[in-house]
MARMARMI-482357 format. One record per atom (N, C-alpha, C): x, z negated, y; atom name; residue number from 1. Coordinates in steps of 0.02 Angstrom, whole numbers, padded with zeros to 5 digits. Each point is the difference from the previous one (the first is absolute). Layout:
((X; Z; Y); 'CA'; NUM) ...
***
This chain:
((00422; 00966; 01375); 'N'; 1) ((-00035; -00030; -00055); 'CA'; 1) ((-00071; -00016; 00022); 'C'; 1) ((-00058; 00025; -00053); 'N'; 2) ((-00069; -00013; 00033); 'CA'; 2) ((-00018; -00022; -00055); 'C'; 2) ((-00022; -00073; -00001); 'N'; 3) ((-00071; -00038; -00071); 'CA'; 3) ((-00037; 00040; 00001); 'C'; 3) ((00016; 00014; -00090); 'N'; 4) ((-00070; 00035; -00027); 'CA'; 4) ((-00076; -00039; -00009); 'C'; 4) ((-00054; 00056; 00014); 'N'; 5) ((-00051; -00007; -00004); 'CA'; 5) ((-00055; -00031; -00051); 'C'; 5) ((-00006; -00038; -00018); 'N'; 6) ((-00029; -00013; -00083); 'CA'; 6) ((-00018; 00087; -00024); 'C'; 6) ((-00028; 00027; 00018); 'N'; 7) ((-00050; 00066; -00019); 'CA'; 7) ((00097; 00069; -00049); 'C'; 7) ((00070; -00047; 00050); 'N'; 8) ((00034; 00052; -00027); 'CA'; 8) ((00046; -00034; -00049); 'C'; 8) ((-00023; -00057; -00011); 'N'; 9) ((00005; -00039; -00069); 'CA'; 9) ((00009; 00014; -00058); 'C'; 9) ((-00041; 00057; -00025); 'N'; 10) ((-00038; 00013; -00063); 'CA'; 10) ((-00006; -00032; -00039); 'C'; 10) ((-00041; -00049; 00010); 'N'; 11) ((-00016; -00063; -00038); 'CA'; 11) ((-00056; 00014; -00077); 'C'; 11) ((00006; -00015; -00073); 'N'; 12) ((-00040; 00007; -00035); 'CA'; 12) ((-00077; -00028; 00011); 'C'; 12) ((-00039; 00035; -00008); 'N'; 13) ((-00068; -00017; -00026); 'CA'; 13) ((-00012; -00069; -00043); 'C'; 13) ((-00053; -00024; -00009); 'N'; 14) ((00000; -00058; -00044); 'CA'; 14) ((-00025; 00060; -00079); 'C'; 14) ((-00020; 00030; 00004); 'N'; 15) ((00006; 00052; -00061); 'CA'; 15) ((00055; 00013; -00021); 'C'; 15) ((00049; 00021; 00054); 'N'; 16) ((00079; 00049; -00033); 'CA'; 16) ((00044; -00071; -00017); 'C'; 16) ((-00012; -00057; 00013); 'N'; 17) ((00026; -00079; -00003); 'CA'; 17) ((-00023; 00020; -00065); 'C'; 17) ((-00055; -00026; -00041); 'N'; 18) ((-00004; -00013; -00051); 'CA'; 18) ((00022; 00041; -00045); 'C'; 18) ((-00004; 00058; -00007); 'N'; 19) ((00036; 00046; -00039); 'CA'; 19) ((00061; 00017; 00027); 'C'; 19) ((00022; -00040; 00035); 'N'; 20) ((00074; 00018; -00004); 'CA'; 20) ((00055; -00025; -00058); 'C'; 20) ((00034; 00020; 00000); 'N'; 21) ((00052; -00054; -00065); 'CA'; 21) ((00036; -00047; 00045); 'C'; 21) ((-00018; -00055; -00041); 'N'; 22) ((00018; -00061; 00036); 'CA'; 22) ((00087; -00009; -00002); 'C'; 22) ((00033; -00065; 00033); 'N'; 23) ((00055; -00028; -00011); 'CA'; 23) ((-00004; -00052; -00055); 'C'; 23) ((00023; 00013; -00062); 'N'; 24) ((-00007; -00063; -00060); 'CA'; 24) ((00022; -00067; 00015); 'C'; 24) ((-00022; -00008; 00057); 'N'; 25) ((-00005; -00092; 00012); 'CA'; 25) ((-00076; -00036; 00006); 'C'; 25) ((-00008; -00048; -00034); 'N'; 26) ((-00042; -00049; 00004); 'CA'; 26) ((00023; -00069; 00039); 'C'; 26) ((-00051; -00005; 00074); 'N'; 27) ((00011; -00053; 00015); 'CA'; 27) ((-00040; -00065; -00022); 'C'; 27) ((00010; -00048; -00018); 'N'; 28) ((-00027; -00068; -00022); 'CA'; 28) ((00002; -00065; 00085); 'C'; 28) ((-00044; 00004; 00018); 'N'; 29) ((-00012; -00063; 00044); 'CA'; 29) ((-00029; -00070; -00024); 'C'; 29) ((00038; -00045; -00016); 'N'; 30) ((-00018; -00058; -00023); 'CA'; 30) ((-00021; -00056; 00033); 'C'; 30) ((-00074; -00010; 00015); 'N'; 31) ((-00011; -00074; 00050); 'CA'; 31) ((00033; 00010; 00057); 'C'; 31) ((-00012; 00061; 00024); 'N'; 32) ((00009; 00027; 00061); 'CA'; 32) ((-00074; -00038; 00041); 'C'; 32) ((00045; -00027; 00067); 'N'; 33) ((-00053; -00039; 00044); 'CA'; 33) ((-00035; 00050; 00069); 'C'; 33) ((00061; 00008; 00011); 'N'; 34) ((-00016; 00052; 00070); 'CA'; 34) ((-00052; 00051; -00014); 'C'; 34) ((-00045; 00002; 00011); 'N'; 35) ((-00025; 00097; -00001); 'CA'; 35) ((00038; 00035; 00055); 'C'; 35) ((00012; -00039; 00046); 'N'; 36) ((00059; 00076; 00045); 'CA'; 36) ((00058; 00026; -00056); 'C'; 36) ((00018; -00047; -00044); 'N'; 37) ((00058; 00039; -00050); 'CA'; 37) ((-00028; 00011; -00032); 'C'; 37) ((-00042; 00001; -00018); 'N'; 38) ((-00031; 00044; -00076); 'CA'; 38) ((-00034; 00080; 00022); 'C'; 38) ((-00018; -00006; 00053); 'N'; 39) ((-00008; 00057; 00042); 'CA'; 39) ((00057; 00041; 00025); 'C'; 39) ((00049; -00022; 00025); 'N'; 40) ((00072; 00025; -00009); 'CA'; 40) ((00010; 00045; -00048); 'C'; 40) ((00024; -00052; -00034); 'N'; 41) ((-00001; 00016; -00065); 'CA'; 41) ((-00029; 00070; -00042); 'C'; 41) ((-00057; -00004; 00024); 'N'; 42) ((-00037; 00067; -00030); 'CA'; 42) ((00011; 00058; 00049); 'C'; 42) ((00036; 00000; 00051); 'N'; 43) ((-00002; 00032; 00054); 'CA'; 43) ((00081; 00051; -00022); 'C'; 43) ((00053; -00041; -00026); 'N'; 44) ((00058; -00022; -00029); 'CA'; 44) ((00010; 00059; -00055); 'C'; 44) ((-00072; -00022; -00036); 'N'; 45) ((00002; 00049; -00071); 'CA'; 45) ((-00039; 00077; 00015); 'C'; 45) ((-00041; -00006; 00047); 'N'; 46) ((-00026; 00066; -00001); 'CA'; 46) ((00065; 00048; 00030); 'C'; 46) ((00046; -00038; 00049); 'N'; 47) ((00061; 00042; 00029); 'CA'; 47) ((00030; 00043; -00051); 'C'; 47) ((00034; -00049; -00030); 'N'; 48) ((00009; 00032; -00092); 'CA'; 48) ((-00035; 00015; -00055); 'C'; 48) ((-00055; 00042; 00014); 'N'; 49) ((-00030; -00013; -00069); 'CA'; 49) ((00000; -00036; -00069); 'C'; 49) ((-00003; -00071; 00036); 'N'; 50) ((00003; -00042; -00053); 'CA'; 50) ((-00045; -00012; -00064); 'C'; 50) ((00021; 00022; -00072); 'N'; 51) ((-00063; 00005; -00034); 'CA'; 51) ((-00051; -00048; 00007); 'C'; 51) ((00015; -00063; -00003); 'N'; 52) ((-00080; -00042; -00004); 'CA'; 52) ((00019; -00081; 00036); 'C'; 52) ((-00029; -00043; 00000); 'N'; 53) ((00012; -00081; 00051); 'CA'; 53) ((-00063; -00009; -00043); 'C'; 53) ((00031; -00071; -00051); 'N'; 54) ((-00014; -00036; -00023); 'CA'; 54) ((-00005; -00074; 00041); 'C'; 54) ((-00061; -00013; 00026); 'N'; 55) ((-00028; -00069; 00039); 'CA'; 55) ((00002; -00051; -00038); 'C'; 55) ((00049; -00060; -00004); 'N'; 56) ((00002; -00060; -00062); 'CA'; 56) ((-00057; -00062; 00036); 'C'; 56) ((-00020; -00047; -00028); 'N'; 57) ((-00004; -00076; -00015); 'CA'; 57) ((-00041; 00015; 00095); 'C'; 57) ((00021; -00044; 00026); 'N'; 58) ((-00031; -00010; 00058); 'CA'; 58) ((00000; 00064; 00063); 'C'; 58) ((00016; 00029; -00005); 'N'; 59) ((00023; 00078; 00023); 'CA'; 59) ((-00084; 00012; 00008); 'C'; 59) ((-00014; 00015; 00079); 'N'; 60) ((-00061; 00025; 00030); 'CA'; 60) ((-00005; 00084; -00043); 'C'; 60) ((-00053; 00042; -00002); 'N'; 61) ((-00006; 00072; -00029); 'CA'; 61) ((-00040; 00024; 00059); 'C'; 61) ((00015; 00075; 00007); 'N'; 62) ((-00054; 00040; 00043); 'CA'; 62) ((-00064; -00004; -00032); 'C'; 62) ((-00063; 00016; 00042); 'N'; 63) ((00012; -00001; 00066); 'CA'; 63) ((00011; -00063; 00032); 'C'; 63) ((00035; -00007; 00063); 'N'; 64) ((00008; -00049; 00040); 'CA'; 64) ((00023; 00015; 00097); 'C'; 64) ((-00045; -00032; 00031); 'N'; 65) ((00023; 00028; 00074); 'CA'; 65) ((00078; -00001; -00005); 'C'; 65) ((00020; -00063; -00015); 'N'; 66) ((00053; -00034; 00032); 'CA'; 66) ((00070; 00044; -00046); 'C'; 66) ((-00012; 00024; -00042); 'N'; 67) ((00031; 00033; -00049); 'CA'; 67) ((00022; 00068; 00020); 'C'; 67) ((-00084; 00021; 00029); 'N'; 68) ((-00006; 00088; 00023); 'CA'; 68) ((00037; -00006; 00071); 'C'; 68) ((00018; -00064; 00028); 'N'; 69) ((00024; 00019; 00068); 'CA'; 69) ((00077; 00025; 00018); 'C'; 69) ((00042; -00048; -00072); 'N'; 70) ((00069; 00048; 00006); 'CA'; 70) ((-00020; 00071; -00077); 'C'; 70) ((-00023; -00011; -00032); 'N'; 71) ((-00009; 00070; -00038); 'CA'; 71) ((-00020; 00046; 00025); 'C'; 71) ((-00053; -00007; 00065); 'N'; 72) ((00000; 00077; 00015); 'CA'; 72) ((-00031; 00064; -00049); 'C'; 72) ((-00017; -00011; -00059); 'N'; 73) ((-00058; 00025; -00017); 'CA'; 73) ((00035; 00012; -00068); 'C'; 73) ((00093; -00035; -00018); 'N'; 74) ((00029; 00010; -00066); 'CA'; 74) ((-00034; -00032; -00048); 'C'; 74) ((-00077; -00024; -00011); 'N'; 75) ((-00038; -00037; -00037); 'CA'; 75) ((-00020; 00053; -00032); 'C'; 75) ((-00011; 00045; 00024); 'N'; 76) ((-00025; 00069; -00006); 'CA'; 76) ((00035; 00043; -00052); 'C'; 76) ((00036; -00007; 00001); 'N'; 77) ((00075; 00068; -00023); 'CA'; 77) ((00049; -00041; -00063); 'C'; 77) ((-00001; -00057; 00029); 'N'; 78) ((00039; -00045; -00068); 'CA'; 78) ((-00042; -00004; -00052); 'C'; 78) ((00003; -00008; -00069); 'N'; 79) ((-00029; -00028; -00056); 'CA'; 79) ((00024; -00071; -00001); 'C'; 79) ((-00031; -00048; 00003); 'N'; 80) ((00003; -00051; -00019); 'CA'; 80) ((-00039; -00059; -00052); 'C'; 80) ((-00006; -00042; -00026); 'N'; 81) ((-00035; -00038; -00051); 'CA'; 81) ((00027; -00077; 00027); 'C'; 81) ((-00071; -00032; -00028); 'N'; 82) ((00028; -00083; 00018); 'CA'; 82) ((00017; -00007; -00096); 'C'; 82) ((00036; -00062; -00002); 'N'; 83) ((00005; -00013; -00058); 'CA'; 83) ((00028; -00092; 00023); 'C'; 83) ((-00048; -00037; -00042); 'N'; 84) ((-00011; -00086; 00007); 'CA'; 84) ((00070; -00020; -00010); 'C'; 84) ((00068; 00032; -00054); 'N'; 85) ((00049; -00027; -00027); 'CA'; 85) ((00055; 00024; 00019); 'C'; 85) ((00040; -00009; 00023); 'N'; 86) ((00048; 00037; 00012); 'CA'; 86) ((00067; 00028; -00067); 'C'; 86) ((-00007; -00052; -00028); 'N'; 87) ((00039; 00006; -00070); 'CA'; 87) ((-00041; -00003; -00043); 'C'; 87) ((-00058; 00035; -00013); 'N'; 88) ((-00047; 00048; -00034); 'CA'; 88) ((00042; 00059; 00016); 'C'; 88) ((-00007; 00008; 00059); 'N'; 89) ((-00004; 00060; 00020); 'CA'; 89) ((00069; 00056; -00007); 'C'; 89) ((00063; -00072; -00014); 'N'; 90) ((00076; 00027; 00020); 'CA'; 90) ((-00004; 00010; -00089); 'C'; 90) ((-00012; -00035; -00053); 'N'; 91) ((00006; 00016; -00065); 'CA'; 91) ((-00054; 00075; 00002); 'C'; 91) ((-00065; 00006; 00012); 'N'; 92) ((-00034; 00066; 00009); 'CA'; 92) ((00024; 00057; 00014); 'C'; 92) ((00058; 00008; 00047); 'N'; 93) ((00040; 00041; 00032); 'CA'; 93) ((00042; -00003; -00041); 'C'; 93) ((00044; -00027; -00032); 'N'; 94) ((00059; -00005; -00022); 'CA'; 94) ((-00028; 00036; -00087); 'C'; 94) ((-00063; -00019; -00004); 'N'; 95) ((00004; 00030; -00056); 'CA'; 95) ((-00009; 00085; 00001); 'C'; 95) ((-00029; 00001; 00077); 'N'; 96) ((-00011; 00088; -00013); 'CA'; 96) ((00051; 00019; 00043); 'C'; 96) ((00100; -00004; -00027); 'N'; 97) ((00057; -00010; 00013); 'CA'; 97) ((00001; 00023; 00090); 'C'; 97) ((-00019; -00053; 00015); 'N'; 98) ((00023; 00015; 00092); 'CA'; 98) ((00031; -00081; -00006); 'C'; 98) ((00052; 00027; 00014); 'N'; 99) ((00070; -00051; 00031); 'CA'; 99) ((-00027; -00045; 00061); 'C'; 99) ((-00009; -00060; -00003); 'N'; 100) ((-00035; -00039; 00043); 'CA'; 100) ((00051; -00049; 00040); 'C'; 100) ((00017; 00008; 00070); 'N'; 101) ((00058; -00061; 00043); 'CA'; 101) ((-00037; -00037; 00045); 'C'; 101) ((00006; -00065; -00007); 'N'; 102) ((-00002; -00040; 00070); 'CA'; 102) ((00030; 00004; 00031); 'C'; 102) ((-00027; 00017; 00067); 'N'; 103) ((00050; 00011; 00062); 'CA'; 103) ((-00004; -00072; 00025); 'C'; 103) ((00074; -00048; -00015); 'N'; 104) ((00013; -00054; 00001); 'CA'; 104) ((00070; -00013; 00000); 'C'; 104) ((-00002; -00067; 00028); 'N'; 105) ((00085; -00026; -00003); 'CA'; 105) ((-00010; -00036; -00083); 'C'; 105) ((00045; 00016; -00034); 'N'; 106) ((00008; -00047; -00056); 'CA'; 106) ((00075; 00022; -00036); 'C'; 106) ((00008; -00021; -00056); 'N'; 107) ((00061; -00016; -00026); 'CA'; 107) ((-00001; 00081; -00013); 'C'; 107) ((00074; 00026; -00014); 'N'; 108) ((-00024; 00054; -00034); 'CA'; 108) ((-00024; 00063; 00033); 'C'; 108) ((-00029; -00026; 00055); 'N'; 109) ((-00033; 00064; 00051); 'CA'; 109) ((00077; 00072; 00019); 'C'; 109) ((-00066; 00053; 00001); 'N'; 110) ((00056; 00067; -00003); 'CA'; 110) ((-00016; 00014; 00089); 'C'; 110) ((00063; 00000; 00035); 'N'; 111) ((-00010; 00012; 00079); 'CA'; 111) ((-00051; 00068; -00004); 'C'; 111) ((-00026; 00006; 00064); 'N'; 112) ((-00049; 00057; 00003); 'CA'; 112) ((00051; 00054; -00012); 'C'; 112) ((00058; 00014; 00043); 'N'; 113) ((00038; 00029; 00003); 'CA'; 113) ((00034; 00029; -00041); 'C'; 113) ((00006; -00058; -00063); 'N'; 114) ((00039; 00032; -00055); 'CA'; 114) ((-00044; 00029; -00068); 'C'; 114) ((-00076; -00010; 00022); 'N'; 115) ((-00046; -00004; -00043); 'CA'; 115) ((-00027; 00090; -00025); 'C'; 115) ((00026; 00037; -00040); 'N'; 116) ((-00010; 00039; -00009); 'CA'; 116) ((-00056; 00031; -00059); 'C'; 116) ((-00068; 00009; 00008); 'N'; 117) ((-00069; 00035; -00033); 'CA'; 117) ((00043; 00028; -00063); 'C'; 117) ((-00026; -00009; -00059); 'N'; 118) ((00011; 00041; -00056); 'CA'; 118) ((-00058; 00061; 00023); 'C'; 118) ((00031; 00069; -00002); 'N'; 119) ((-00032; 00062; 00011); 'CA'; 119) ((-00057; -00007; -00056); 'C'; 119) ((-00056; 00039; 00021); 'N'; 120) ((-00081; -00007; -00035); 'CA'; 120) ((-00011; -00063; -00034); 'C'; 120) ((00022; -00059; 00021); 'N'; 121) ((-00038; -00053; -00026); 'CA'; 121) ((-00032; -00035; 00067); 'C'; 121) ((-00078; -00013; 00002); 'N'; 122) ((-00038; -00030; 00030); 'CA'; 122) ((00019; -00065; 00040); 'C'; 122) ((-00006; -00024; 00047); 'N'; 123) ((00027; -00084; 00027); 'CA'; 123) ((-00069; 00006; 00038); 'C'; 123) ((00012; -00084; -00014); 'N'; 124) ((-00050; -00069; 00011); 'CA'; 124) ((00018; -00019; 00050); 'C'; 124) ((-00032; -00022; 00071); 'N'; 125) ((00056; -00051; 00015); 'CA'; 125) ((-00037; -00033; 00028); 'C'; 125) ((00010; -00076; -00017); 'N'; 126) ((-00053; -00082; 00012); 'CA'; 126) ((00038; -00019; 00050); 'C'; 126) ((-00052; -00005; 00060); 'N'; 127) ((00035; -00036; 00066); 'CA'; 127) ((-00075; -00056; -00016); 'C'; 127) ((00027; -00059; 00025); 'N'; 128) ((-00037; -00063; 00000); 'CA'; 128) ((-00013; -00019; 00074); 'C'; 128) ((-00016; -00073; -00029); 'N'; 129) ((-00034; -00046; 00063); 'CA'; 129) ((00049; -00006; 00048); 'C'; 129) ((-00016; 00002; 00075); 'N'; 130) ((00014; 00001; 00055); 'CA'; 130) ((00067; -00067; 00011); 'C'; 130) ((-00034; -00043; -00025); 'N'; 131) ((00024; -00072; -00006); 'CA'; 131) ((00061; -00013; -00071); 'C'; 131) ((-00032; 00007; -00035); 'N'; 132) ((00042; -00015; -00072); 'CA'; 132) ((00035; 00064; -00036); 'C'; 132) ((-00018; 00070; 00023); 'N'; 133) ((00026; 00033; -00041); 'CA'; 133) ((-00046; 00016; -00037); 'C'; 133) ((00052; 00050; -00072); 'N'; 134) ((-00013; 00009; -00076); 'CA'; 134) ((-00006; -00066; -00028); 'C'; 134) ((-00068; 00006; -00029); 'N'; 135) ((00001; -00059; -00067); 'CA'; 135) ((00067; -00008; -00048); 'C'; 135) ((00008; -00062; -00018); 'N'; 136) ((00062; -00014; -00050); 'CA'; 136) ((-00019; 00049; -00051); 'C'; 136) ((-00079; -00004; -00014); 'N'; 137) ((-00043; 00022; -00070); 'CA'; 137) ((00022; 00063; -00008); 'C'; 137) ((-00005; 00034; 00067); 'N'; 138) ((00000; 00069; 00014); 'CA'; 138) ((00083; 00042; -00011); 'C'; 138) ((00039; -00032; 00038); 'N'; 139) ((00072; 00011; -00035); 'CA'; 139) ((00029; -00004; -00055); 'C'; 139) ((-00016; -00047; -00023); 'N'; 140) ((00014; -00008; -00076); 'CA'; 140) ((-00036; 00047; -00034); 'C'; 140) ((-00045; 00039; 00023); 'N'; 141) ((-00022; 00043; -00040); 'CA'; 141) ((00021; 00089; -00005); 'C'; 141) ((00035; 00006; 00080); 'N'; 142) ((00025; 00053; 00018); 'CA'; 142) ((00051; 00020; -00011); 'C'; 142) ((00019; 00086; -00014); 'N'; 143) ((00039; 00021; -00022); 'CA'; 143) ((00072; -00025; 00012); 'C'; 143) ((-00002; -00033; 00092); 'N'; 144) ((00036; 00010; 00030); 'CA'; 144) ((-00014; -00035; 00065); 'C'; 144) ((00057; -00003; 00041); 'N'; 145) ((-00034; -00004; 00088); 'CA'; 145) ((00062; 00014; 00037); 'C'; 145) ((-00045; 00032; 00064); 'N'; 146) ((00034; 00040; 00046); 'CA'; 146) ((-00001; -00032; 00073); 'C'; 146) ((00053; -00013; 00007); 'N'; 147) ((00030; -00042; 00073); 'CA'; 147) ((00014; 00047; 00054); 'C'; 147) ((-00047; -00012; 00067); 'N'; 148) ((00019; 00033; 00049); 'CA'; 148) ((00056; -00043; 00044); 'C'; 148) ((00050; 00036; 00005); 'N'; 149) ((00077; -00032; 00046); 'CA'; 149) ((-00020; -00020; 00060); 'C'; 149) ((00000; -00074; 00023); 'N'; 150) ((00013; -00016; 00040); 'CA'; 150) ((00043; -00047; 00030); 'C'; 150) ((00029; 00029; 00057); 'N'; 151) ((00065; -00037; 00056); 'CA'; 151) ((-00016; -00054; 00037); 'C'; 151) ((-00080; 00001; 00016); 'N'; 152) ((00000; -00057; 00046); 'CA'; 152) ((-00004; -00062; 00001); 'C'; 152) ((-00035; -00060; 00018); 'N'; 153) ((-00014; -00056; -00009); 'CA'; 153) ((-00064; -00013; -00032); 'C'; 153) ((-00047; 00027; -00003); 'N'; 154) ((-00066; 00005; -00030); 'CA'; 154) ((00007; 00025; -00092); 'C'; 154) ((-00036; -00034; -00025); 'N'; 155) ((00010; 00016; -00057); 'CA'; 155) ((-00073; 00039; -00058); 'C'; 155) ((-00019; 00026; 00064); 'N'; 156) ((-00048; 00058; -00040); 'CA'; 156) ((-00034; 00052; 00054); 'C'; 156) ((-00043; 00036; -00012); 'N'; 157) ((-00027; 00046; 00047); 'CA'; 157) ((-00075; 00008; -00029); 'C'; 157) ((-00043; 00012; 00050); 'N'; 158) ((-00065; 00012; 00012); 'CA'; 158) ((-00021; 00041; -00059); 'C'; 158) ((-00042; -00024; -00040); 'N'; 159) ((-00027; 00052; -00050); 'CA'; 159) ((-00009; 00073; 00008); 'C'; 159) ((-00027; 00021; 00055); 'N'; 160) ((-00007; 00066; 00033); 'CA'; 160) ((00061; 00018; -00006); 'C'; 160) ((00052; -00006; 00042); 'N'; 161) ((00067; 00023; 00019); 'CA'; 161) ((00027; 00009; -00071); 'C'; 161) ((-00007; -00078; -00043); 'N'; 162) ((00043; 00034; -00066); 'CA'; 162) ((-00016; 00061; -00041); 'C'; 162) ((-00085; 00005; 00004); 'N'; 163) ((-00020; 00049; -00045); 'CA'; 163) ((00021; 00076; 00035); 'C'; 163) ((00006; 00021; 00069); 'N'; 164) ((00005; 00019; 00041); 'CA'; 164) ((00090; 00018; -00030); 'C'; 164) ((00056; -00020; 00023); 'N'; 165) ((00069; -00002; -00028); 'CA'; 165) ((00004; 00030; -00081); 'C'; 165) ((-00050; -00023; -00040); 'N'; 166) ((00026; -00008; -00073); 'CA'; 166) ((-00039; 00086; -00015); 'C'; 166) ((-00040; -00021; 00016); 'N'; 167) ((-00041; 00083; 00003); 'CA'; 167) ((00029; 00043; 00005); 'C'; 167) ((00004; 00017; 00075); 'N'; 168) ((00034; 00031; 00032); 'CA'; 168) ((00099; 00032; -00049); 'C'; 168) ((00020; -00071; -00003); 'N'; 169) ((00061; 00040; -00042); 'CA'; 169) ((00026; -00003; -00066); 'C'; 169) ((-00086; 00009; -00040); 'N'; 170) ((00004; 00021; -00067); 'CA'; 170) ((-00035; 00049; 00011); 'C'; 170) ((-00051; 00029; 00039); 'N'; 171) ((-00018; 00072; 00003); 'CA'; 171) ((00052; 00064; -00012); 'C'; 171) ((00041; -00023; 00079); 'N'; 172) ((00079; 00033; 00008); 'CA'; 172) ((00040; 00019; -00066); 'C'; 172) ((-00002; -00072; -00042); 'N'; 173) ((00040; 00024; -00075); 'CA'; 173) ((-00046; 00020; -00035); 'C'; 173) ((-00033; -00007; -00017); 'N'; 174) ((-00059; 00046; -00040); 'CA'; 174) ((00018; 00062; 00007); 'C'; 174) ((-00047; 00013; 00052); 'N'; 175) ((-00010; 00068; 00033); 'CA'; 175) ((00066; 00058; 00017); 'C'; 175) ((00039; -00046; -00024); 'N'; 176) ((00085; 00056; 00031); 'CA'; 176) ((00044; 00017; -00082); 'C'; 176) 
***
């Protein structure tokens, strides 16, 4: 076994990125504090051609050093927009029918696991503040919310990591 070379990669262009056809997910970061996760994050979506990252409420925007240091240049290749409201933004979406979930613990929540994409309909998905989560405002407004399973003693995971997990295995159902 020999690690490949970046060069035998065949990594897209930031040209063949944009015209590529995306994965119909929209990520939503809400009063996201970290710029290492919001940089993640965009790092996250360029893996999957994630269509676009919507920056909410207190949520830093490119450019930013501290941002570009885990993105790596996905500032570049993602489409993204700031928008002041976050539930502006989830009724905005919802009206141009993309199915919108907080990825949250709440009543009601569908395990990641059991959470299966309606084929060609668009998803949202609002990951919040580091500290508090999804807004109450913000759930109550969503289609839905999607619970990542966990066994341990901790009762949440790193914004990065979740978007990272949730991504990752709704691409898989999408895409299959």
């Amino acid at each position: 076994m020999r690690k490949l070379e970046n060069s035998e990669l065949v990594r897209k262009s930031v040209t063949d990125f944009k015209q590529a056809e995306k994965t119909p997910i929209i990520i939503v970061l809400d009063d996201i504090r970290s710029l290492n996760n919001i940089g993640s994050v965009f790092r996250t979506a360029d893996a999957f051609l994630v269509e676009k990252i919507y920056l909410c409420g207190i949520t830093a925007c490119p450019p930013n050093k501290e941002i570009h240091k885990t993105a790596l240049g996905a500032t570049e290749t993602v489409a993204w927009e700031h928008k002041a409201s976050v539930t502006d933004l989830i009724t905005k979406l919802q009206d141009e029918s993309t199915a919108v979930f907080a990825i949250e613990q709440v009543e009601g929540s569908v395990m990641l696991d059991n959470f299966n994409p309606k084929t060609h309909q668009k998803l949202a998905l609002v990951f919040g503040n580091e500290v508090y989560g999804v807004s109450q405002e913000a759930v109550a407004l969503c289609n839905g919310s999607i619970e990542i399973p966990q066994l341990g003693t901790k009762h949440s995971l790193n914004i990065a990591v979740s978007a990272g997990i949730v991504v990752w295995d709704l691409f898989q159902k999408i895409k299959n």
